[in-house]
Predicted model as a PDB file, atoms N, CA, C, CB and O in Angstrom, pLDDT in the B-factor column:
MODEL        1                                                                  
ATOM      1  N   UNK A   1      85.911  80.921  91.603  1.00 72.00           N  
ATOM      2  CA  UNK A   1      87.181  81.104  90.943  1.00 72.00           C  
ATOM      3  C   UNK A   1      87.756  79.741  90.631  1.00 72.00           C  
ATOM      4  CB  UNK A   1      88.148  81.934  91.807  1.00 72.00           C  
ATOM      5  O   UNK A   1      87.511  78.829  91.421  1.00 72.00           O  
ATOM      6  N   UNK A   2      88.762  79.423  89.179  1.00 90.00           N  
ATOM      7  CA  UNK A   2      88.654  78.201  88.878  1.00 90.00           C  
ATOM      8  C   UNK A   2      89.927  78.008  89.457  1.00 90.00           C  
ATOM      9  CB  UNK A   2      88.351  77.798  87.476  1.00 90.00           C  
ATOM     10  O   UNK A   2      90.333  76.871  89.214  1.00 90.00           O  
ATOM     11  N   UNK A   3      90.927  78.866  90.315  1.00 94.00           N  
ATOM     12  CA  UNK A   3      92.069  78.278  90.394  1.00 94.00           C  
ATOM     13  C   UNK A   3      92.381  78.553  92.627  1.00 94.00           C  
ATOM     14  CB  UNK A   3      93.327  79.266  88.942  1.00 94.00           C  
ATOM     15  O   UNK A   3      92.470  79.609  93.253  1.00 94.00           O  
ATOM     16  N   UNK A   4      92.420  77.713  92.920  1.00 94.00           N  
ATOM     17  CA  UNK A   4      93.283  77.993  94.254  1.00 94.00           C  
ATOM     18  C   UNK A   4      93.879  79.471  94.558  1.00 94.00           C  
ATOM     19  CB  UNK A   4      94.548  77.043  94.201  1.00 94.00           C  
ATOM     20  O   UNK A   4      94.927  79.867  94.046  1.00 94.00           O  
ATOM     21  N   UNK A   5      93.163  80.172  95.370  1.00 95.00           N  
ATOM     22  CA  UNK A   5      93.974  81.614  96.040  1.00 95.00           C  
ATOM     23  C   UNK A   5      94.859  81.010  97.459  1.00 95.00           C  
ATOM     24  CB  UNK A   5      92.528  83.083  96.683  1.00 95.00           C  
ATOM     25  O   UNK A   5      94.666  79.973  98.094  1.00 95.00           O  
ATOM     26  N   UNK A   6      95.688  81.885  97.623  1.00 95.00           N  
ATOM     27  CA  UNK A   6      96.367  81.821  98.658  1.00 95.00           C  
ATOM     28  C   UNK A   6      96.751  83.329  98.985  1.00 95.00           C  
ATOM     29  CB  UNK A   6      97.467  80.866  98.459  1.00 95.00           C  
ATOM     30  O   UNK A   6      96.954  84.384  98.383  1.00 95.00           O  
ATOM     31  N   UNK A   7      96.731  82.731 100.545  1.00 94.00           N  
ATOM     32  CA  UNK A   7      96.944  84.489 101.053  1.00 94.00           C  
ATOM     33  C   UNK A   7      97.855  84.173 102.264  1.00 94.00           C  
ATOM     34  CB  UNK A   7      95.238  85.540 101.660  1.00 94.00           C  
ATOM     35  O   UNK A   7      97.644  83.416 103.212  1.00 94.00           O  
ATOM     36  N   UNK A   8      98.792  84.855 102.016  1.00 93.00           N  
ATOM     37  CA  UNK A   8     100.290  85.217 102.223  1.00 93.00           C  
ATOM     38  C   UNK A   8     100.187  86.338 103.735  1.00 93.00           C  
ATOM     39  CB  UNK A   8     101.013  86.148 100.523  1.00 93.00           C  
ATOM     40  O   UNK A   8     100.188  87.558 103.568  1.00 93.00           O  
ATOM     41  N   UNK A   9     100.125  85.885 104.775  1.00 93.00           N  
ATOM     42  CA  UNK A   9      99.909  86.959 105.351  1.00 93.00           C  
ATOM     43  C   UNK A   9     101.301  87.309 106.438  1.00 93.00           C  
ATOM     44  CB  UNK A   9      98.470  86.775 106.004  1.00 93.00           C  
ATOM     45  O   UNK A   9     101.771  86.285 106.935  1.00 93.00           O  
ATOM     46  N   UNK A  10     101.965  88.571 106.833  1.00 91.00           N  
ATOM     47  CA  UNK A  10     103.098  88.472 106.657  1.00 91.00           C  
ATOM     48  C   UNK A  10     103.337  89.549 108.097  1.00 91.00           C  
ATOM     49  CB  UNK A  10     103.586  88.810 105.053  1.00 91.00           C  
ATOM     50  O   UNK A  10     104.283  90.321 108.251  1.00 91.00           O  
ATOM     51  N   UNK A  11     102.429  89.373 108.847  1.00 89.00           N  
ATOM     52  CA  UNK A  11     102.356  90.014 110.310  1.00 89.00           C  
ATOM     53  C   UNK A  11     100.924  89.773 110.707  1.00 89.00           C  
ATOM     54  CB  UNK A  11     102.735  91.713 110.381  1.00 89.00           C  
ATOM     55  O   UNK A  11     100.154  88.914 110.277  1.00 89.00           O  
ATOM     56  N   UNK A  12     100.718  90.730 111.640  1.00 90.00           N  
ATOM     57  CA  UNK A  12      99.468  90.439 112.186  1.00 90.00           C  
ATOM     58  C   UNK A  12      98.098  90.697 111.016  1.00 90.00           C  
ATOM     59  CB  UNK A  12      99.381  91.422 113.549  1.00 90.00           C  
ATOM     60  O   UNK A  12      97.958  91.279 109.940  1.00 90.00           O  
ATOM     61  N   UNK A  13      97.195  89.849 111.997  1.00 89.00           N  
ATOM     62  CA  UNK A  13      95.886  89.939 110.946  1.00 89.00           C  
ATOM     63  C   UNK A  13      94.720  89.913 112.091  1.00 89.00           C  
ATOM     64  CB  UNK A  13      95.728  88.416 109.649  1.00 89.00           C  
ATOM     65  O   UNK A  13      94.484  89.005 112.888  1.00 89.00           O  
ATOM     66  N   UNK A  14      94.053  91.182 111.942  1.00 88.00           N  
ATOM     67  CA  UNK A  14      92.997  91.417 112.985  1.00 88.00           C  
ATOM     68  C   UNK A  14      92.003  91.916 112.432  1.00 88.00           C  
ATOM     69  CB  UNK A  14      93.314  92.226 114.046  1.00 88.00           C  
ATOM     70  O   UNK A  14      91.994  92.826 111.604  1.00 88.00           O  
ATOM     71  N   UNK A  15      90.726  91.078 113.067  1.00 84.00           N  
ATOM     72  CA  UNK A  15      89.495  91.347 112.261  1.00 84.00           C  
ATOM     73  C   UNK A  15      89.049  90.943 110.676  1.00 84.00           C  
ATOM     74  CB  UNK A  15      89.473  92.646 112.302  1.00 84.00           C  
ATOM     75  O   UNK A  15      88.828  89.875 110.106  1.00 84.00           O  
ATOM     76  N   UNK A  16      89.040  92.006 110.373  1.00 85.00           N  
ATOM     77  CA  UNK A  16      89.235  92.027 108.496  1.00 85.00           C  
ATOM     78  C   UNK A  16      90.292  91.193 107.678  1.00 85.00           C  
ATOM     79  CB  UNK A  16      89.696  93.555 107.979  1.00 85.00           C  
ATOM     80  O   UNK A  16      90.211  90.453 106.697  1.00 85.00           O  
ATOM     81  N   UNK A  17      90.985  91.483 108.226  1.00 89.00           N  
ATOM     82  CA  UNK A  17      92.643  90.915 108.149  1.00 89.00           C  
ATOM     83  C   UNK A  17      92.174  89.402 107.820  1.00 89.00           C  
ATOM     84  CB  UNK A  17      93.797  91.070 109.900  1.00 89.00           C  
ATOM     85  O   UNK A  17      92.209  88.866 106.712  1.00 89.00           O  
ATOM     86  N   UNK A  18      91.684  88.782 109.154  1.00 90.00           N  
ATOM     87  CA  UNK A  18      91.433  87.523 109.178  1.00 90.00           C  
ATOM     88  C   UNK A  18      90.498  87.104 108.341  1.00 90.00           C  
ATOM     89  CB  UNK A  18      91.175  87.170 110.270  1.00 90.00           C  
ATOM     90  O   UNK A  18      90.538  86.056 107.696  1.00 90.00           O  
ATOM     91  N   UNK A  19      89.579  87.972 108.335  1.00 89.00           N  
ATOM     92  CA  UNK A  19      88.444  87.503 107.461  1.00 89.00           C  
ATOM     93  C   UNK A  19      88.757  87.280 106.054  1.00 89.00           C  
ATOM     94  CB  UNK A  19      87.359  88.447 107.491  1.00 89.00           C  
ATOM     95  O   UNK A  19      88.088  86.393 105.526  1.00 89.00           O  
ATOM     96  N   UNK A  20      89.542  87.822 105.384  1.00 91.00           N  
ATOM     97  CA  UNK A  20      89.930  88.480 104.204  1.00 91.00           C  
ATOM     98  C   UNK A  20      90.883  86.803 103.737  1.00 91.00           C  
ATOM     99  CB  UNK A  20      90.967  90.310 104.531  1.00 91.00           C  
ATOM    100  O   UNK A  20      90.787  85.987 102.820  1.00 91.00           O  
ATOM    101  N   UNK A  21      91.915  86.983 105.184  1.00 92.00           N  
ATOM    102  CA  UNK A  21      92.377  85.095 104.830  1.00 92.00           C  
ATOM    103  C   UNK A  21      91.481  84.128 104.645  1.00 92.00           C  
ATOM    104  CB  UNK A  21      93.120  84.310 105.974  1.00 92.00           C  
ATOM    105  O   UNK A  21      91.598  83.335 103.711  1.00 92.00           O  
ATOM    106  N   UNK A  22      90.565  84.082 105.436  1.00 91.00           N  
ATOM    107  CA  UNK A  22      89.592  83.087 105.540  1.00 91.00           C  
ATOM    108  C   UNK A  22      89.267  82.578 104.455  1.00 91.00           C  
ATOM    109  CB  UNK A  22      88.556  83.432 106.085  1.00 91.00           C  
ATOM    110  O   UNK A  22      89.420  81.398 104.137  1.00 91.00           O  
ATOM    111  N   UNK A  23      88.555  83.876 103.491  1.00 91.00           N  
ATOM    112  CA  UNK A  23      88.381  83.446 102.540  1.00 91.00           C  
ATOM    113  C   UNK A  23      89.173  82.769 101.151  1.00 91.00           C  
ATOM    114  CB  UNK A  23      87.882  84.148 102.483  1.00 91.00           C  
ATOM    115  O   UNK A  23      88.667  82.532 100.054  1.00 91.00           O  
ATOM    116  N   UNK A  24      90.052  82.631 101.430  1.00 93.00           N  
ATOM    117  CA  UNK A  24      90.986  81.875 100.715  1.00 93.00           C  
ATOM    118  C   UNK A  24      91.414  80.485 100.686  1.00 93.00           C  
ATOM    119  CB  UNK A  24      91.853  82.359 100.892  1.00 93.00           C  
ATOM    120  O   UNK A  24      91.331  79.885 101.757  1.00 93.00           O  
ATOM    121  N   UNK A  25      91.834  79.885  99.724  1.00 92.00           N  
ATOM    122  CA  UNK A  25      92.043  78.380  99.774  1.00 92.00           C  
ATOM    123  C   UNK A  25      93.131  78.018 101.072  1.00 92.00           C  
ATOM    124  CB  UNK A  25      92.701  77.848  98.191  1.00 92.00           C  
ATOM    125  O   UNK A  25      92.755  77.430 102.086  1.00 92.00           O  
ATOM    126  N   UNK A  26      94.219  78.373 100.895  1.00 92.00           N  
ATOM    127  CA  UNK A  26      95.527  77.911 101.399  1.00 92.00           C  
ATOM    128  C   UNK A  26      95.414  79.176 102.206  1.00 92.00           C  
ATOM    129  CB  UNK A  26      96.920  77.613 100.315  1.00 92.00           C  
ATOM    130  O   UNK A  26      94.721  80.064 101.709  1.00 92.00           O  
ATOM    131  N   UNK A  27      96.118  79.456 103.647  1.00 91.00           N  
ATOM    132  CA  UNK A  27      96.992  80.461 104.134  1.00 91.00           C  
ATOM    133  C   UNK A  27      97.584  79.864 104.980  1.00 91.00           C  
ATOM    134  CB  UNK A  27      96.504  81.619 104.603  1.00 91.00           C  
ATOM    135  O   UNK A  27      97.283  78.897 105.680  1.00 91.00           O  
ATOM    136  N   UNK A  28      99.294  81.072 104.815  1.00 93.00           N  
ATOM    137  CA  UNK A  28     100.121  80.552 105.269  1.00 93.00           C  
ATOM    138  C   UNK A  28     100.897  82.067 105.543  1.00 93.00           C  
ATOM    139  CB  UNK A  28     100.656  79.364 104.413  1.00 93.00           C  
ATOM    140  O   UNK A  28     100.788  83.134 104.939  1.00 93.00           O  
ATOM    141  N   UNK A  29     101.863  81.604 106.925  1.00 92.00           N  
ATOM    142  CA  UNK A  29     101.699  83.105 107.770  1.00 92.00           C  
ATOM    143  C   UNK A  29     102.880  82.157 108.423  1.00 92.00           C  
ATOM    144  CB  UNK A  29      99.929  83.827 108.840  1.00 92.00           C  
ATOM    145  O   UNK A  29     102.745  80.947 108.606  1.00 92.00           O  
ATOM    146  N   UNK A  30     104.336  83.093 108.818  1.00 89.00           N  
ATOM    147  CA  UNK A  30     105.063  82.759 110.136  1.00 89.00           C  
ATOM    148  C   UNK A  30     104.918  83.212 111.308  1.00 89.00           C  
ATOM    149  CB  UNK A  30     106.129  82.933 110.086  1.00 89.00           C  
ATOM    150  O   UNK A  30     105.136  84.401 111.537  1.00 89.00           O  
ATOM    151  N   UNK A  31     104.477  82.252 112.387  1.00 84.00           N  
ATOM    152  CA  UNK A  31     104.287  82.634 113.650  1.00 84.00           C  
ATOM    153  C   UNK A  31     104.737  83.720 114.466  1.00 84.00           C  
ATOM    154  CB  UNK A  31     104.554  81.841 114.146  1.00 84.00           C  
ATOM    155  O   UNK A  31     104.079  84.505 115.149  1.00 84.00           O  
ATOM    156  N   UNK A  32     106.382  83.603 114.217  1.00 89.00           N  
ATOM    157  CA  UNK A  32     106.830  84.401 114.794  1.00 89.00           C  
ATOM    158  C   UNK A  32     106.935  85.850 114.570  1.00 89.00           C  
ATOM    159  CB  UNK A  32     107.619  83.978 114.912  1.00 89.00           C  
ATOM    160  O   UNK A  32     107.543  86.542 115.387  1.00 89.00           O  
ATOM    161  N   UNK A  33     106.156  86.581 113.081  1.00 88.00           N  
ATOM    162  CA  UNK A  33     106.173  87.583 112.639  1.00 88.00           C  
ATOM    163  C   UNK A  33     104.992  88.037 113.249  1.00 88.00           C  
ATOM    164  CB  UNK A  33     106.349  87.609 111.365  1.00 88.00           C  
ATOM    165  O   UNK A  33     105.307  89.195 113.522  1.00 88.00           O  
ATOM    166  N   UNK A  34     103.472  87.837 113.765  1.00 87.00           N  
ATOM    167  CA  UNK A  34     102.420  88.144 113.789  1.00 87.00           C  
ATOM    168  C   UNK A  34     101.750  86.638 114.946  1.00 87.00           C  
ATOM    169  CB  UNK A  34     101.956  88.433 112.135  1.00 87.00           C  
ATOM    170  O   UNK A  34     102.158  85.652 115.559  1.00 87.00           O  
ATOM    171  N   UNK A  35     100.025  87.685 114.518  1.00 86.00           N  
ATOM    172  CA  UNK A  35      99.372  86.708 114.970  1.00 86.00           C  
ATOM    173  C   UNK A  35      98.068  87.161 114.808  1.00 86.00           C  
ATOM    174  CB  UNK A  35      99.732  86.314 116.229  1.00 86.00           C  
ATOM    175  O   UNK A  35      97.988  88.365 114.565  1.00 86.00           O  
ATOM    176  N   UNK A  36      96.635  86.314 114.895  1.00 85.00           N  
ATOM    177  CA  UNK A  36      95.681  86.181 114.129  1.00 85.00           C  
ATOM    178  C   UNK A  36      94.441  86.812 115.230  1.00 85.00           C  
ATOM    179  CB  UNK A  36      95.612  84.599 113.545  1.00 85.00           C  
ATOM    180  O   UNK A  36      94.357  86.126 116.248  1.00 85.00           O  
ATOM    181  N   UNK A  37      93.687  87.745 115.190  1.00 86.00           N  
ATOM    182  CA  UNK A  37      92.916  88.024 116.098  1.00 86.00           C  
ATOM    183  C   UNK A  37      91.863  88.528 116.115  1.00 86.00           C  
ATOM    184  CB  UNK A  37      93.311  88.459 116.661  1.00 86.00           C  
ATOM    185  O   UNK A  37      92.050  89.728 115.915  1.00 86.00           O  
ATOM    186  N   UNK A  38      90.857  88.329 116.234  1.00 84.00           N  
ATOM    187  CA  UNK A  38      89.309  88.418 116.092  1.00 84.00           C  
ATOM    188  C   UNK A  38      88.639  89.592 117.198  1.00 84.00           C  
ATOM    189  CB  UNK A  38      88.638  86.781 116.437  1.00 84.00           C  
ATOM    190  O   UNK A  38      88.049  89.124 118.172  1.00 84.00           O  
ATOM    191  N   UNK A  39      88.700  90.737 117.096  1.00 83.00           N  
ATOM    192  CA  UNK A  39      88.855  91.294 118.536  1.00 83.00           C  
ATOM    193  C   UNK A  39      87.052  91.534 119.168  1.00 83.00           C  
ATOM    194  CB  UNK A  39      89.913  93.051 118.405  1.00 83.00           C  
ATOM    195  O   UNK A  39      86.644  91.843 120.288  1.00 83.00           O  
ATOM    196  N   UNK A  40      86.392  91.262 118.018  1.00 82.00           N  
ATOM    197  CA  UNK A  40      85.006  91.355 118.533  1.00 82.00           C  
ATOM    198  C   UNK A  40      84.497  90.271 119.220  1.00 82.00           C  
ATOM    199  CB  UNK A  40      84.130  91.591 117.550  1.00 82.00           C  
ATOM    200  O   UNK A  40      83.492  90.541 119.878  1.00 82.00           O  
ATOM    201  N   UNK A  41      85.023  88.702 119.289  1.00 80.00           N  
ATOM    202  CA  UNK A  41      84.940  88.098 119.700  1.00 80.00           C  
ATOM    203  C   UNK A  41      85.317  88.116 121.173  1.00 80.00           C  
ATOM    204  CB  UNK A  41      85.213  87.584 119.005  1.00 80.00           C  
ATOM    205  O   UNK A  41      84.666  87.234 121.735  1.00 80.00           O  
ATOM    206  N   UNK A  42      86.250  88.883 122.182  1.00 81.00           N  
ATOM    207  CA  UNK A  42      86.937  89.118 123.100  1.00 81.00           C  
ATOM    208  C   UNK A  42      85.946  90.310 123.481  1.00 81.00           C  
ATOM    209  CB  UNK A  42      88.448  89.290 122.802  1.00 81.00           C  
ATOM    210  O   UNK A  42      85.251  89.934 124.425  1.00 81.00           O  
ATOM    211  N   UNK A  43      85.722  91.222 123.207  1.00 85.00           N  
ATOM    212  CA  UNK A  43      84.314  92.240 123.717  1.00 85.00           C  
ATOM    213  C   UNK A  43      83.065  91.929 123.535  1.00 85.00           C  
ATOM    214  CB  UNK A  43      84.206  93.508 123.108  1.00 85.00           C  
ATOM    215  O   UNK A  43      82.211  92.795 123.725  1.00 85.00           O  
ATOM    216  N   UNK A  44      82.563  90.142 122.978  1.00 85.00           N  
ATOM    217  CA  UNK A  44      81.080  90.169 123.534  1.00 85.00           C  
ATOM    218  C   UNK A  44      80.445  90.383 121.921  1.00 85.00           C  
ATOM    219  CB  UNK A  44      80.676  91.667 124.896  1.00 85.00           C  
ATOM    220  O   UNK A  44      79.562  89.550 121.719  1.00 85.00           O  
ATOM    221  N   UNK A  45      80.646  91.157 120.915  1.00 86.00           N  
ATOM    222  CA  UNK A  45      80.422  91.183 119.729  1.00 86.00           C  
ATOM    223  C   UNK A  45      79.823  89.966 118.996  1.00 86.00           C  
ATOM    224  CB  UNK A  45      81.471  91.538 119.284  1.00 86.00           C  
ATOM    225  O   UNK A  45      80.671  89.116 118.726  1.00 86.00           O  
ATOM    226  N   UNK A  46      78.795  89.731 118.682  1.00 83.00           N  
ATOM    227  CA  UNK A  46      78.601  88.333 117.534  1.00 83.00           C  
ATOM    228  C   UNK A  46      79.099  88.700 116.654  1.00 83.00           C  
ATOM    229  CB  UNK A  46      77.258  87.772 116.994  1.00 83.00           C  
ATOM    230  O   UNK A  46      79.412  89.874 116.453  1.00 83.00           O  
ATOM    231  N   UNK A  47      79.334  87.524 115.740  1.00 83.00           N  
ATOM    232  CA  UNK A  47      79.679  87.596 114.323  1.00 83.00           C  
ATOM    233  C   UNK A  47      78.658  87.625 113.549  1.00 83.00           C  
ATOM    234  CB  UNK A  47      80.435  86.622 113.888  1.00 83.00           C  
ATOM    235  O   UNK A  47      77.670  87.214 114.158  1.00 83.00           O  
ATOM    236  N   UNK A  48      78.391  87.973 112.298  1.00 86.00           N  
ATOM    237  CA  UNK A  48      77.403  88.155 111.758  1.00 86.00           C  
ATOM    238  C   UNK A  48      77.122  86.669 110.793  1.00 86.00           C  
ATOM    239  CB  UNK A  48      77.563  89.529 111.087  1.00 86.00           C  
ATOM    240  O   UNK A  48      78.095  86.187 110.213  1.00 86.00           O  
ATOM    241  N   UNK A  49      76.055  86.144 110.696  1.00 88.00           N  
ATOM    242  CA  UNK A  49      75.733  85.141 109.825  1.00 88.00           C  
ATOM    243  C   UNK A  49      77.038  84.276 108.659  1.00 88.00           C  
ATOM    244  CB  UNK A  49      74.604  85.921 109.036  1.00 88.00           C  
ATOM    245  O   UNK A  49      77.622  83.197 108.561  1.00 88.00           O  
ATOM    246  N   UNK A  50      76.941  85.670 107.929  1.00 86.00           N  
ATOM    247  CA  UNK A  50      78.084  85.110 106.071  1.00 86.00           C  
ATOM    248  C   UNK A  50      79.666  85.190 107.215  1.00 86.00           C  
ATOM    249  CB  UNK A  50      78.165  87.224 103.827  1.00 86.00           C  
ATOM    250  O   UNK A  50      80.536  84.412 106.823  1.00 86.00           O  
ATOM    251  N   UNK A  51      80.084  86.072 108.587  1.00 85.00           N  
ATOM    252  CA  UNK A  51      80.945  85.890 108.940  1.00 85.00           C  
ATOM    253  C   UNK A  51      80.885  84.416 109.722  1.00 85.00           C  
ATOM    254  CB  UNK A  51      81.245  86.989 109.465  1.00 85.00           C  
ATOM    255  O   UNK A  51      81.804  83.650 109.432  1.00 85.00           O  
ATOM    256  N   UNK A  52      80.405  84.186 110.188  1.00 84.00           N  
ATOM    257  CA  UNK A  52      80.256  82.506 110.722  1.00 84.00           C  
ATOM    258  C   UNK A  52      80.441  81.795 110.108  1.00 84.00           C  
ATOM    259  CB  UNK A  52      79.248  81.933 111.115  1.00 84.00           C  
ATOM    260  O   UNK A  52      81.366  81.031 110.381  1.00 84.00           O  
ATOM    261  N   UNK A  53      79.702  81.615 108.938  1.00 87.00           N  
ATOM    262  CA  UNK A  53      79.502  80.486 107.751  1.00 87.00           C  
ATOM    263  C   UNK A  53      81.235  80.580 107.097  1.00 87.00           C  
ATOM    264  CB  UNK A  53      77.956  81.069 106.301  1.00 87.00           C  
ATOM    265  O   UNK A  53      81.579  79.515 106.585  1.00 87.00           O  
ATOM    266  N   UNK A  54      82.122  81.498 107.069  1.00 87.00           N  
ATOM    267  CA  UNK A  54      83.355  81.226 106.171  1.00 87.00           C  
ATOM    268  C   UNK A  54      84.070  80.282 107.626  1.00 87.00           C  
ATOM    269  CB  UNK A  54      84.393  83.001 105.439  1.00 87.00           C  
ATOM    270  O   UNK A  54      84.566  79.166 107.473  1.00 87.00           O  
ATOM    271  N   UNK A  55      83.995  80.968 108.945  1.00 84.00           N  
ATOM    272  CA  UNK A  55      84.603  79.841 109.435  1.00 84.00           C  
ATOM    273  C   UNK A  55      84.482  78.714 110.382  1.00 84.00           C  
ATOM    274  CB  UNK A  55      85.312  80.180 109.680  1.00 84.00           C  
ATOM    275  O   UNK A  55      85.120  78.182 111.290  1.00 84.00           O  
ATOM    276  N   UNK A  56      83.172  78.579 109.634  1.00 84.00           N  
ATOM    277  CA  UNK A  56      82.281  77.100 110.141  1.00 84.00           C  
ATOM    278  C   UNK A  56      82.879  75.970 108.632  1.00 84.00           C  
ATOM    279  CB  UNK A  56      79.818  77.477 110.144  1.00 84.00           C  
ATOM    280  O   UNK A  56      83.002  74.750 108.519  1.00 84.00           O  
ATOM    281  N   UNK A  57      83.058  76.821 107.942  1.00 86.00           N  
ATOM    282  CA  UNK A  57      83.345  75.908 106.572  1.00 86.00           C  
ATOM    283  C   UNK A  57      85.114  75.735 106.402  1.00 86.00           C  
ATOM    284  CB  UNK A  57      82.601  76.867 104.974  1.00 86.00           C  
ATOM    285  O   UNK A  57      85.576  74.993 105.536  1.00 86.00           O  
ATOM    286  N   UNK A  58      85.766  76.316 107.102  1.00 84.00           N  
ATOM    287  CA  UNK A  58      87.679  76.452 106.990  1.00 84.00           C  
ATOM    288  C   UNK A  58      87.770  75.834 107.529  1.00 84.00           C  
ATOM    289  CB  UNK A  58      88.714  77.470 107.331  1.00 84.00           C  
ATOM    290  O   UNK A  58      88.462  74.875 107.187  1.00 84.00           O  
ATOM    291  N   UNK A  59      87.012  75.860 109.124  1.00 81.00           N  
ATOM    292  CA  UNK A  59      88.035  75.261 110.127  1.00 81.00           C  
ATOM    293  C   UNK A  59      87.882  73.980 110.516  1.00 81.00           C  
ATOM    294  CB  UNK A  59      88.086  75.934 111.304  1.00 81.00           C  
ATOM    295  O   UNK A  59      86.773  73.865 111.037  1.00 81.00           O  
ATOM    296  N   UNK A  60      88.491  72.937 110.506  1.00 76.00           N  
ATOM    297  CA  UNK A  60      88.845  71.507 110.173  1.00 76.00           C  
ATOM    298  C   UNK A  60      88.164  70.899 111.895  1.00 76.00           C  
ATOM    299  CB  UNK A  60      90.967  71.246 109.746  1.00 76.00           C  
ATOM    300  O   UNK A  60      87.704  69.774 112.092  1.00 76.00           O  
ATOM    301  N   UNK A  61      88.273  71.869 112.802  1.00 76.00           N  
ATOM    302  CA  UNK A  61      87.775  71.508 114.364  1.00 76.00           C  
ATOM    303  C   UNK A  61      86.731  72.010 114.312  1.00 76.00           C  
ATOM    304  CB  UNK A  61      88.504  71.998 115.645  1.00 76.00           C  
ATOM    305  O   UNK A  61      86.712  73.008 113.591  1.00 76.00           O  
ATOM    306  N   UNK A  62      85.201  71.576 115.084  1.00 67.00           N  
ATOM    307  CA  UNK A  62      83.907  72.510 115.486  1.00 67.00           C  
ATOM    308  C   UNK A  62      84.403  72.817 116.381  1.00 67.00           C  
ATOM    309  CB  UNK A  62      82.490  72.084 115.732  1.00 67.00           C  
ATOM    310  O   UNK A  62      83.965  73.947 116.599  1.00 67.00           O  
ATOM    311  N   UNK A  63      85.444  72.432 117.520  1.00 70.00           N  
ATOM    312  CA  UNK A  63      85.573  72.513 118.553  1.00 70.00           C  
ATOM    313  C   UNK A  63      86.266  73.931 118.868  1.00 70.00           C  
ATOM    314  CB  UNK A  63      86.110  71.399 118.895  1.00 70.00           C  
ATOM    315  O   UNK A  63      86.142  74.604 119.891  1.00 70.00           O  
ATOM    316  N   UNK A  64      87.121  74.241 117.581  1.00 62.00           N  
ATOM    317  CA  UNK A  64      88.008  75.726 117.699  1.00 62.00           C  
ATOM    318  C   UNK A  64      86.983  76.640 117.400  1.00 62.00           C  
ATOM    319  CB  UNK A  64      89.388  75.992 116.567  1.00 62.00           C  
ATOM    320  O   UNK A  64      86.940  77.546 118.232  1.00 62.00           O  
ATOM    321  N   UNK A  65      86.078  76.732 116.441  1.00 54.00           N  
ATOM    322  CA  UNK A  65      84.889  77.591 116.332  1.00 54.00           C  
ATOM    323  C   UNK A  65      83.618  77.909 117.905  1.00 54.00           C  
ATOM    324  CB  UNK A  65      84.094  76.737 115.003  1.00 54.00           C  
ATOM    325  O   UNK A  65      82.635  78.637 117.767  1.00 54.00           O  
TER     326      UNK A  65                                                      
ENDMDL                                                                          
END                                                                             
């Protein structure tokens, strides 16, 4: 896509939710409305390959991944 997406997220974002931001240029979310949560990660679940790779490539730390 030739232009910057942004995703607006405006309570919680779980799972899909997150994934769905991920893929986007910019997101931006107030703390105090929500919060961001991966729940397969917390039961032992892998992520699947193309789910790794979006946030091996976002996230600015290896260390948070």
């Amino acid at each position: 896509y030739p232009m910057p997406t942004i995703a607006l997220i405006n309570g919680h974002a779980f799972a899909a939710g997150i994934m769905t931001a991920m893929m986007h240029d910019y997101r931006f979310m107030n703390p105090h409305r929500g919060f961001l949560c991966l729940n397969e990660l917390e039961f032992g679940a892998s992520l699947k390959a193309p789910m790794s790779s979006i946030f091996r490539q976002k996230l600015p730390n290896p260390n948070t991944y």
